[in-house]
C-alpha positions, 0 to 999 in steps of 0.5 A, a space after each residue: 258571243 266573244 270574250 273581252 279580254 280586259 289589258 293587263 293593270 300597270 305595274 304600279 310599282 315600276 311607275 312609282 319607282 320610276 318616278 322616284 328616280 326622276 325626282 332623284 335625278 332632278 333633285 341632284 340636277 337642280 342642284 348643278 344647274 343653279 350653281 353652274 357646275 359642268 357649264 358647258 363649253 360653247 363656241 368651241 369649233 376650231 377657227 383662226 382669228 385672221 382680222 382685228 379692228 378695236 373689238 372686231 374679230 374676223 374668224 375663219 373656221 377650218 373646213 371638215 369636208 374634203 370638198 368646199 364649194 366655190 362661194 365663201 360664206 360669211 355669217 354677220 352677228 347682231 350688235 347686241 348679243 354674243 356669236 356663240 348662239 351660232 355655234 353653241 357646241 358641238 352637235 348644235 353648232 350651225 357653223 359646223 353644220 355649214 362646215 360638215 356640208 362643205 362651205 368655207 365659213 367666216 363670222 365677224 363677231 363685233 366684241 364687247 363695246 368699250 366705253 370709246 366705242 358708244 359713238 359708233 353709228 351704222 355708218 360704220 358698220 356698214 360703210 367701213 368695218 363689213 367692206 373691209 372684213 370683205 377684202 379680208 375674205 377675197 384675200 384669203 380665199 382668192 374669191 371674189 364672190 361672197 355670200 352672207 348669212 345675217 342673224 337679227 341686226 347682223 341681217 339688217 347690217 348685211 341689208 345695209 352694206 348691200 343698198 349701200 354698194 352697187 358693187 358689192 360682191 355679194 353673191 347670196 343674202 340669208 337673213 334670219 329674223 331680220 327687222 325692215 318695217 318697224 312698224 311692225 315691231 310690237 311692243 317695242 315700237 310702243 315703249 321707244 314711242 318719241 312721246 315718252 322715252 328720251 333717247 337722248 337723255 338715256 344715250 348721254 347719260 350712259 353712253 353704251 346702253 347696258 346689257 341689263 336694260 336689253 334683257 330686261 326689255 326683251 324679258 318684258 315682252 313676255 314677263 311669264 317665260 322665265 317661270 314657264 321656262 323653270 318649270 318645264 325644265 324642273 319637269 325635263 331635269 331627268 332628260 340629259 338633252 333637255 338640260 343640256 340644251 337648257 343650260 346652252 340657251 340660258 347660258 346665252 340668253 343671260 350672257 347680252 353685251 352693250 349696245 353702242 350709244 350713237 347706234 341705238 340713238 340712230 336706230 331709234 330715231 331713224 328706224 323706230 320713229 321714222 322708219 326711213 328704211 321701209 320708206 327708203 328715205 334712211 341715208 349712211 354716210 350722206 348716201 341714201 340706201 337703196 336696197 334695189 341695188 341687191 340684185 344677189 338672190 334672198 332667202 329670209 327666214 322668219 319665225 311664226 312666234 317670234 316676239 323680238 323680230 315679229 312677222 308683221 316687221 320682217 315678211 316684207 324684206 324680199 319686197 324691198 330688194 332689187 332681186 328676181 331670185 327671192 324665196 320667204 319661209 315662216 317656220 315653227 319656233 321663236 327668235 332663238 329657237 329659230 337658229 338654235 336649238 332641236 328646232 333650227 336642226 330639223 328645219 331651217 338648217 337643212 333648208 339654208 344647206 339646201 338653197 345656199 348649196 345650189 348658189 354657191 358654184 
């Protein structure tokens, strides 16, 4: 016969105690969080600001490895948010990470729109501000080759330049969460619907389109995630990483800017109703884009819960290009979590270094 010997009860008292503590901690925590205190610095990577247009800045962020490889990279932001999401602080900085594995980086952050600037169009971006951010680049670099990493509409920027230019001198192509069939584009593609939402009247009474009606309209894609966020938060405020990390994302999530009038009216009436780009019937400028006309090899990333830029409106990006160099990958996360966050550092971070390096010689 053998004898079972029963494990040890817990320590009740050290499990109260420790829970006392963490209600403590979130107590004092919670605090700090609604009033903002401590807020932590964001965008902070030493760059230089080598190109102005209107609110348009070109930086170029200094190197930290000893070694860079050849092909500059030059990350394209969306019209609609901040650039900070890509280099949020350090240790969840993206443009870090790219510059600890030896690239040379450049971003164009399009600034805060201006009143005069509601009559942009993306014929602007893509025929006139990304070309000249361009010649910018070769000047500083003395190389001509340029490779592109587009986040969300900075992807479908950096789609449009390329289908617009035989000639460009884009080497590589990563878009992150890009939309290209908006069709597929969920409850937005219902609620921008010709039948009951008047672009025009909206554009000519307000010009830009305000911050608020953006973040309300992505908060209504899934209304329950400000109260789940709070409460997993109020569950993790005894975390340090956890809250840092929250307060990061949230900061972001909360700081949108104005959408440019004439462009929403354009990509509402062009890309939502009609979906010119999937038809390849979208003209800029009075010439037709034709993405065959990238033949740079691609690398589109997409997010299997992501509720902004579905997979159903992104998967068939690679189909469109011209390009015999095309890789998909759907990773785990959202639309943010996707490019920043714990998440973005253990998958697609490593694997953006990983495809970039060996095409950027």
């Amino acid at each position: 016969m053998t004898t079972q010997t029963a494990n040890p009860p817990e320590n009740i008292g050290a499990i109260v105690q420790k829970e006392v503590e963490r209600t403590i901690t979130r107590a004092a925590r919670g605090i700090d969080v609604m009033l903002n205190r401590d807020e932590p610095e964001v965008g902070v990577t030493p760059k230089d600001v080598i190109y102005t247009r209107g609110t348009m800045r070109l930086y170029h962020y200094h190197t930290m490895s000893e070694e860079v490889y050849r092909v500059p990279v030059v990350l394209v932001m969306s019209l609609i948010s901040k650039p900070y999401i890509l280099d949020l602080t350090p240790g969840f900085s993206f443009v870090e990470f790219l510059l600890k594995q030896g690239f040379d980086v450049f971003m164009i952050d399009w600034g805060i729109p201006r009143a005069e600037d509601s009559k942009l169009k993306l014929d602007d971006y893509a025929v006139d501000l990304i070309p000249s951010c361009i010649e910018k680049i070769q000047e500083a670099t003395g190389e001509t080759d340029v490779s592109f990493i587009g986040y969300c509409m900075g992807g479908l920027l950096a789609l449009l330049y390329g289908g617009l230019h035989a000639d460009s001198p884009m080497k590589n192509l990563v878009t992150i969460a890009t939309p290209v069939n908006f069709e597929g584009m969920g409850l937005f593609k219902q609620w921008t619907d010709k039948r009951w939402f008047d672009v025009d009247r909206v554009v000519d009474s307000l010009g830009n389109i305000p911050p608020e009606m953006m973040y309300r309209s992505f908060e209504l894609l899934r209304p329950a995630d400000r109260l789940v966020s709070y409460v997993r938060l109020w569950d993790n405020l005894w975390n340090d990483q956890y809250v840092k990390q929250y307060r990061l994302m949230n900061k972001w999530t909360g700081d949108q800017i104005p959408f440019p009038g004439e462009c929403f009216r354009q990509t509402t009436k062009e890309l939502q109703w009609e979906n010119k780009l999937m038809k390849g019937e979208l003209d800029i400028d009075g010439k037709r884009v034709d993405l065959k006309l990238i033949t740079a090899p691609v690398l589109n990333a997409m997010a299997q819960h992501d509720h902004i830029a579905p997979y159903e409106a992104t998967h068939e990006l690679t189909s469109l290009v011209g390009s015999e160099d095309t890789e998909d990958v759907l990773m785990k996360g959202g639309h943010v979590s996707l490019v920043a966050g714990a998440n973005a550092i253990m998958r697609l971070w490593p694997k953006v270094n990983e495809w970039l390096s060996v095409r950027s010689v």
